[in-house]
C-alpha positions in Angstrom: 0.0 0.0 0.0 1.3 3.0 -1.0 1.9 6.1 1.5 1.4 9.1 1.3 3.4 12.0 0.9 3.3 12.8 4.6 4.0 9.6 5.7 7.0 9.2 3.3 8.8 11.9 4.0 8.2 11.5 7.9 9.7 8.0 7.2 12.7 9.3 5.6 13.7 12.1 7.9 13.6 9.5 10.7 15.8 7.4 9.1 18.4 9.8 8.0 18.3 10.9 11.3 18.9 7.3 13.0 22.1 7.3 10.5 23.5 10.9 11.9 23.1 9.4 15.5 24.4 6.1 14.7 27.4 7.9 13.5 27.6 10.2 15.7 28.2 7.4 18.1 30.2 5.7 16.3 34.1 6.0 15.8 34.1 6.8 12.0 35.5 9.9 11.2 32.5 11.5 9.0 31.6 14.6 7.7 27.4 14.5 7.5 25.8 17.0 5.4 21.8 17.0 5.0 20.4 19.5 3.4 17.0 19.4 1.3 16.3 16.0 2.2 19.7 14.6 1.0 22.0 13.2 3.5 25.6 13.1 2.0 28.2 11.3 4.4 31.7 12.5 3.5 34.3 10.4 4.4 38.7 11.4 5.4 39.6 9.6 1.6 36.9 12.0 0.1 34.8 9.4 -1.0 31.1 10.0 -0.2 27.4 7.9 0.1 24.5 9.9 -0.4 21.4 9.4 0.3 18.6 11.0 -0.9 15.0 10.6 -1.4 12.6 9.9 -4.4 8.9 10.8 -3.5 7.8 10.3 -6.7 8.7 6.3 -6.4 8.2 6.6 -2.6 11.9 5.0 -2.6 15.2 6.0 -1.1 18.2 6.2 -3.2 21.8 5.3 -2.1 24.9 6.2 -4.3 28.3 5.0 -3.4 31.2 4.1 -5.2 30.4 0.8 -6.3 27.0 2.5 -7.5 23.2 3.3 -6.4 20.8 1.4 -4.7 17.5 1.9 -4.4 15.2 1.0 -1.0 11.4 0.8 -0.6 9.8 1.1 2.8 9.0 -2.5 4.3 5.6 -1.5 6.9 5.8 -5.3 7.5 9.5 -5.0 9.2 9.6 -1.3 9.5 12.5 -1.4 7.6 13.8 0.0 3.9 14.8 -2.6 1.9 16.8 -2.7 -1.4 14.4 -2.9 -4.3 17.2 -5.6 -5.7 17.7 -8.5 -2.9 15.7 -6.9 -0.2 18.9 -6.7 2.2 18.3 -4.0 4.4 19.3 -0.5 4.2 20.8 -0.9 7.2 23.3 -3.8 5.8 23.8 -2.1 2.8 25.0 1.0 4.7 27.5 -1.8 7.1 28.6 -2.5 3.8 29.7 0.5 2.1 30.9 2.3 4.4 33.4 -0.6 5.4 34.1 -1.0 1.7 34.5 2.8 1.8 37.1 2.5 3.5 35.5 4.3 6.9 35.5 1.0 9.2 32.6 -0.5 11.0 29.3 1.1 11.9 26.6 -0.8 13.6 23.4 0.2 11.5 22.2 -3.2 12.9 19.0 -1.2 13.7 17.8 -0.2 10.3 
């Protein structure tokens, strides 16, 4: 069931605000920009993810250097989940950023 536009974006602005705490707890060393609704994470090697969101799809989009991913909202799991192999965005963000090159993150909770 679709949501609506509301919903969505109080979705997303929860979730790009559970990333900035996770790493503001965290030990990476991270610059986080978010501005408009996109949530860049800068990293010391200059490489960057951003996230930002797509209201027209209802989807967030992830781009990082080994390329974009795109996650739709799971009300089932309360959790966004990549439209390819429904790993969570949560995962995916363990992932990148390790591959990155910014160490470990526990996003365990998305």
């Amino acid at each position: 069931m679709p949501l609506n536009s509301s919903a969505f974006h109080d979705l997303v602005d929860e979730v790009q605000q559970r990333i900035e705490d996770i790493l503001d707890d965290s030990d990476l060393d991270v610059d986080i920009e978010n501005s408009g609704g996109i949530l860049t994470l800068v990293f010391d090697n200059g490489s960057q993810i951003i996230l930002s969101r797509q209201e027209a799809m209802q989807q967030i989009w992830v781009a990082a250097r080994s390329g974009g991913f795109h996650f739709d909202y799971a009300a089932d799991s309360n959790r966004w989940r990549c439209s390819s192999d429904q790993r969570s965005l949560g995962q995916w963000l363990d992932a990148l950023c390790q591959e990155q090159g910014a160490g470990a993150a526990d996003f365990s909770a998305l």
